[in-house]
N, C-alpha and C positions, 0 to 999 in steps of 0.2 A: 504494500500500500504506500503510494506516495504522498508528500506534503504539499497540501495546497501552497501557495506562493505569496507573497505578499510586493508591495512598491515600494511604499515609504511609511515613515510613522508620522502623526503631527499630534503634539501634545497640546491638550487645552490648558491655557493659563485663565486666573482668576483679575477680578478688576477690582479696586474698590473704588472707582471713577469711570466706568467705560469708556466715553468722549475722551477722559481727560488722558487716560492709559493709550488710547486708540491716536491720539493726537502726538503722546511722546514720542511712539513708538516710529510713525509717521517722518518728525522732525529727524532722528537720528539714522533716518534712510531706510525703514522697512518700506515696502509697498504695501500699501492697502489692493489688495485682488480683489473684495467683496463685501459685501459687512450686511445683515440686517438685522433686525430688532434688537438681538439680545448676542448677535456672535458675527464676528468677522475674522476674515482671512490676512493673514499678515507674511509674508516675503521676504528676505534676505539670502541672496547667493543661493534660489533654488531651493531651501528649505524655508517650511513651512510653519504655524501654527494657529492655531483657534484663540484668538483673545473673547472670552463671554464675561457677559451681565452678572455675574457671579461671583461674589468675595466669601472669601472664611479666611481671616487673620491668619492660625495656625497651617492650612494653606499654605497661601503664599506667602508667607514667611520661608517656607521649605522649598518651596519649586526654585529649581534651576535649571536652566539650558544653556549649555555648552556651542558657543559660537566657533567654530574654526575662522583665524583670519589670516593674513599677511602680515600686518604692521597693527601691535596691541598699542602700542604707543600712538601711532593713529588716531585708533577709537579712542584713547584716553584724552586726548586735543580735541577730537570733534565731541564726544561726550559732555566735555565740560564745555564747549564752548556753546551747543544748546542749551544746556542748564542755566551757565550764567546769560544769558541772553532772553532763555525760558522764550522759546521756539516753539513752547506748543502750549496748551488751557491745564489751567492746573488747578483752577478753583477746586473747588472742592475734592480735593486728589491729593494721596502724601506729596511725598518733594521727592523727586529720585536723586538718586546721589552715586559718585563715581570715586572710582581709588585709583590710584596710579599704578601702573603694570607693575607686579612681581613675579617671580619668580616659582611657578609652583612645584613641588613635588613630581608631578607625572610630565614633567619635560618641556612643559610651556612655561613663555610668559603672558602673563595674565592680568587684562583688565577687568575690573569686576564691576558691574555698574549696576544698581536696585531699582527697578520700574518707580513708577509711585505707587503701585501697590503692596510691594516689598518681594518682587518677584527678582532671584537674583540672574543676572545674565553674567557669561564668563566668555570675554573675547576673548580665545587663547591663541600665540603666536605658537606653533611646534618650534623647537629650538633645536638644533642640528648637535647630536653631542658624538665627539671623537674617543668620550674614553672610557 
């Protein structure tokens, strides 16, 4: 018997702002592909996911997705330079907030940047190691 097959995964994240979440997300280069009432589609580099009308603190607090990039240092310029700017509606919406690339454990470095809903995102740069 063989295994059915699958394409991609796209994981749903939580809002505690939808507009406000759906606007940041926007400002920091995702594509919006679709959005209606309570859930839309959001894009970067070919991967996907579901931003919904849906918050639970303990939640997202916990989600994270793992960005693969080129340059974390990048992100970490254009990240803050949305925020301090505030490029996109944040009324009623946490504040997201970003860290400057380190170094992590499993080979990258690592921008970390927290939605305004406290969802964390991890632009990881792969880092070439000789030894």
């Amino acid at each position: 018997m063989s295994n059915p097959s699958g394409r991609n995964v796209k994981p749903f994240i939580g809002s505690f702002n939808f507009e406000g979440a759906r606007d940041f997300y926007v400002a920091i280069g995702w594509q919006l592909n679709w959005e209606q009432e309570d859930i839309a589609e959001l894009e970067l580099g070919g991967s996907c996911f579901y931003l919904q009308r849906y918050y639970q603190e303990d939640w997202c607090n916990n989600t994270m997705l793992h960005i693969t990039v080129d340059d974390a240092t990048a992100w970490y310029e254009h990240v803050s330079d949305v925020i301090a700017n505030q490029a996109f509606a944040s009324a009623s919406s946490g504040e997201p907030r970003v860290s400057a690339p380190k170094e992590d454990g499993y080979g990258s470095l690592v921008t970390h940047v927290w939605d305004p809903s406290g969802n964390l995102l991890h632009f990881a740069q792969p880092l070439d190691r000789d030894d």
